[in-house]
N, C-alpha and C positions, 0 to 999 in steps of 0.2 A: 504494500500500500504506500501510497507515495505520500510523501511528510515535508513538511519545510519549517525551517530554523529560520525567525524575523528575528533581523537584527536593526534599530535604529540607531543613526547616528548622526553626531554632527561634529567638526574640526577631532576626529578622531583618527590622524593620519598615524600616529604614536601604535593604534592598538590593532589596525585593521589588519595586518598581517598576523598579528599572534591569535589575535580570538578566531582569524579563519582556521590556524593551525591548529589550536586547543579544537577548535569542534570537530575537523577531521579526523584528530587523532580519539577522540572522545568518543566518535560514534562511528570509527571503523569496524566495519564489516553489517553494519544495520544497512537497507536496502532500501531503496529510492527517495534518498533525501535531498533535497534543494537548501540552500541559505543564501535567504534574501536579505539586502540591504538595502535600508531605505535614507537615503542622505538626505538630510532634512535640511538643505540649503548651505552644507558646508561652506567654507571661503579658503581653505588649505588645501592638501594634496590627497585629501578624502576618495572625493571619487574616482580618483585618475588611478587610485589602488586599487582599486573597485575593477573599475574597467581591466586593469592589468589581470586582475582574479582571475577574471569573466573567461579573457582571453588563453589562459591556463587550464581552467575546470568550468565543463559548461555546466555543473551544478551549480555554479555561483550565479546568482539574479541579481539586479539591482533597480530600483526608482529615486531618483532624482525631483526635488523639488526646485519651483523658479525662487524662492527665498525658506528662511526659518518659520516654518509654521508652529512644530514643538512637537515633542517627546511624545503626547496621544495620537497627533493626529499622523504622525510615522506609522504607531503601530498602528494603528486602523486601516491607511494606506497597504501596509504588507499582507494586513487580515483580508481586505477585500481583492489582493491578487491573488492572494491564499486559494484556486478552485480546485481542488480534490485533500482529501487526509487532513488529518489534525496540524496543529502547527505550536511550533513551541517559543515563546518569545524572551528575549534575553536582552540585555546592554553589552556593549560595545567594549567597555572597560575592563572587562574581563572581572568584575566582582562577583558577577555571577559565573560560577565555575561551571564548566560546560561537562565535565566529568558525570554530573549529576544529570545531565540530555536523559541518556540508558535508563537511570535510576525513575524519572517520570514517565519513561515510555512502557515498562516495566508493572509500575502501578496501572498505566492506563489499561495494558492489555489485560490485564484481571478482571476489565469489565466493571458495566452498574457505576459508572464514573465520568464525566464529562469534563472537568476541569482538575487540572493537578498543580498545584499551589508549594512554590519555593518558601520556605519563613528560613529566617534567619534565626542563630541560636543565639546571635552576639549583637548585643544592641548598634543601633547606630551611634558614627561614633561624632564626640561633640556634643556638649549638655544640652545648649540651646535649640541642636534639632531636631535632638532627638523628643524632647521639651516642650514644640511644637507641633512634630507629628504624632503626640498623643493626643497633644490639645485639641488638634484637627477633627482625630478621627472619632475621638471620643463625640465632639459636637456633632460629627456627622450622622454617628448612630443615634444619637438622641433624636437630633430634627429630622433625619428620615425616614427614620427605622431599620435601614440598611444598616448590615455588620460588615465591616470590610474587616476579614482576621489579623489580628497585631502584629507586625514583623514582616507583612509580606510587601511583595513590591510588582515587577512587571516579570517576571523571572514564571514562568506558568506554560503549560502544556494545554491547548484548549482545544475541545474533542471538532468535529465538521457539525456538528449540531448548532453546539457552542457560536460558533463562527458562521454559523448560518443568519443567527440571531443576532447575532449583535451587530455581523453585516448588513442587516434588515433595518434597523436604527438610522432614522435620519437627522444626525447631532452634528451641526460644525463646531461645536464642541466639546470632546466623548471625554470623559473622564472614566477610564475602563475599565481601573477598579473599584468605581461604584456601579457602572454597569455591569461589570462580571459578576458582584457580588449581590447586586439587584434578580438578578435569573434564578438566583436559588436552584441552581443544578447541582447534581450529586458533586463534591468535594472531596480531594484527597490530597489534605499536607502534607509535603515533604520538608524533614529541616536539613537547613546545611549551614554550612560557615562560611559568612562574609571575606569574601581575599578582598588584599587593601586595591586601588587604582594600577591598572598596569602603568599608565602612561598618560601624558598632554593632562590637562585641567577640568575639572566637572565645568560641564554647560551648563547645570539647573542650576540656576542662582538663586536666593533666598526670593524673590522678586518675582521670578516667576514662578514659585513655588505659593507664592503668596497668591497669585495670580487666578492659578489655576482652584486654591482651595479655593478663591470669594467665586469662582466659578461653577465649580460643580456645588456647591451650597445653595445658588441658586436654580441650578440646573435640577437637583434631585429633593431640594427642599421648595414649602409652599410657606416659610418662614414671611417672607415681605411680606405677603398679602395678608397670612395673619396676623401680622404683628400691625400691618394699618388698618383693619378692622378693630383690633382689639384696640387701640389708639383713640379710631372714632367714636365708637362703642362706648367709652372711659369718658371721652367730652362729653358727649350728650348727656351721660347719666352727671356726670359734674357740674353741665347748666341744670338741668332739671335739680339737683342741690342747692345750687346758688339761687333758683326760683323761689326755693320753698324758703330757704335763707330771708332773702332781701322782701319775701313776704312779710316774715318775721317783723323785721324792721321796721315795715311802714307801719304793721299792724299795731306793735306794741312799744317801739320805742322813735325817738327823734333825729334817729344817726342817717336815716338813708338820705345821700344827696339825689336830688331830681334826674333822673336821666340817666343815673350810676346801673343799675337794676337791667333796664330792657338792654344798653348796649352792651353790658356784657355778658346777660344768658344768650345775646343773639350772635355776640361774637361765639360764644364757645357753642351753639348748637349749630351753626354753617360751619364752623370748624370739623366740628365731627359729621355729620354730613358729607363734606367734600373731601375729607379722610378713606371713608367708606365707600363713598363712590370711585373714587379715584383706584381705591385696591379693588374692587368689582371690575373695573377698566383694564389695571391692567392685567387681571387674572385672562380675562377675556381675550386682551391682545395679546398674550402670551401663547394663550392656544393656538388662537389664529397663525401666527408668527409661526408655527413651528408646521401649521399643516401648510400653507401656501407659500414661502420660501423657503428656494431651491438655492440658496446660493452655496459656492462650494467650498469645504473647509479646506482644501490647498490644491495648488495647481503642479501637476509634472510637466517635469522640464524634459525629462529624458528617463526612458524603459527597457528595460530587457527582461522579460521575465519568460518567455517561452522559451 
């Protein structure tokens, strides 16, 4: 059955020779595997390695982007070239050890399985990131209900089902470990141990790391819309307060100024109001938005995947 290895990358001229080496030698003698690379707008000597692969082993594939799209919308690119067999996705950097390819493909043919999930056994390293990808993912379970499992990353074996599905998703935004984790297909974790950087400098910078979480929060959370109902909801009931209030006052004591009373129950009930309304708007345009544009989340520059 024929399989392929997504690799995405970007200014990774440092690692592209060793990780094609580590996976050959890793998954010699396994039978009709492809490894595709998806250059996500390098500016170095990236793809020109690429191409040199290609021209050596015609398992090697590559696509080419016309700029940096980012790290999801790579692998999404290689999933949807992905047409036949499972496909197994990894980084470029070599952290993720390719040694363990066998060890997922292995669990998968056991069957009753759709996804095979890397976890790391060793934290990530750096207090502050590791600091905030708890912080993350904690929120994100909470506000969506989705679990995405502690320790894992893009490092995963995902069945033709899997990949059927997710290639069926029309997101120029995919954030694909809350969507792989969203499907709730049979699950099977593997751990292993983090290797440090083979080479050249992480691309995902805090920034777009940042980026991507205010992204899928709104992508898979309905967080805005309830938090400005719940906003306007709170004004109203507060002017309706302050009505019964400044009733108060006229009724039994000498405090209310003339005038003081109506503009401000009227300012705080058009306030909630137009809170309300407004999250009702954009609930609505957000449907719309996702069923009637087609615009596309990155453009190929250059292909080779047959």
């Amino acid at each position: 059955m024929k399989w392929t290895v997504i690799i995405p990358c970007y200014n990774e001229e440092d690692n592209i020779q060793p990780v094609y080496e580590a996976i050959t030698e890793a998954t010699r003698g396994v039978p009709e595997m492809d490894i595709l690379f998806v250059d996500d707008g390098s500016t170095d000597g990236t793809l020109d390695l690429i191409r040199a692969l290609r021209q050596e082993d015609r398992r090697v594939k590559f696509i080419s982007f016309v700029t940096n799209y980012g790290h999801q919308k790579a692998l999404m690119a290689g999933l949807r070239a992905c047409e036949e067999g499972f496909a197994v996705t990894m980084d470029a950097d070599l952290q993720h050890p390719p040694e363990f390819i066998p060890v997922f493909i292995r669990e998968y043919d056991k069957g009753d399985v759709d996804i095979v999930l890397g976890r790391r056994k060793s934290r990530q390293r750096g207090f502050w990131k590791a600091l905030c990808s708890r912080l993350f993912y904690s929120c994100f379970s909470l506000l969506t209900g989705i679990r995405v499992p502690p320790h894992t990353s893009d490092f995963r074996l995902v069945s033709r089902r899997a990949i059927d599905v997710i290639c069926g998703i029309q997101d120029t935004e995919p954030f694909l470990r809350g969507v792989i984790a969203g499907l709730r297909l049979p699950t099977k974790i593997v751990d292993y141990d983090l290797k440090p950087r083979r080479g050249g400098r992480p691309s995902y910078t805090f920034m777009k790391s940042l980026r991507m979480a205010f992204d899928s929060l709104l992508r898979f959370s309905g967080l805005p819309v309830r938090l400005g109902l719940f906003v306007g909801s709170l004004g109203i009931v507060l002017s309706l307060g302050e009505a019964v209030h400044y009733l108060y006052l006229k009724l039994f004591t000498n405090l209310l100024v003339p005038g003081q009373a109506e503009l401000m129950i009227c300012l705080g009930l058009m306030g909630g109001v137009i809170l309300i309304n407004l999250s009702l708007l954009l609930k609505v345009v957000g449907q719309v938005r996702n069923i009637v544009t087609r615009d596309p989340a990155y453009i190929i520059a250059e292909s080779e995947t047959e």
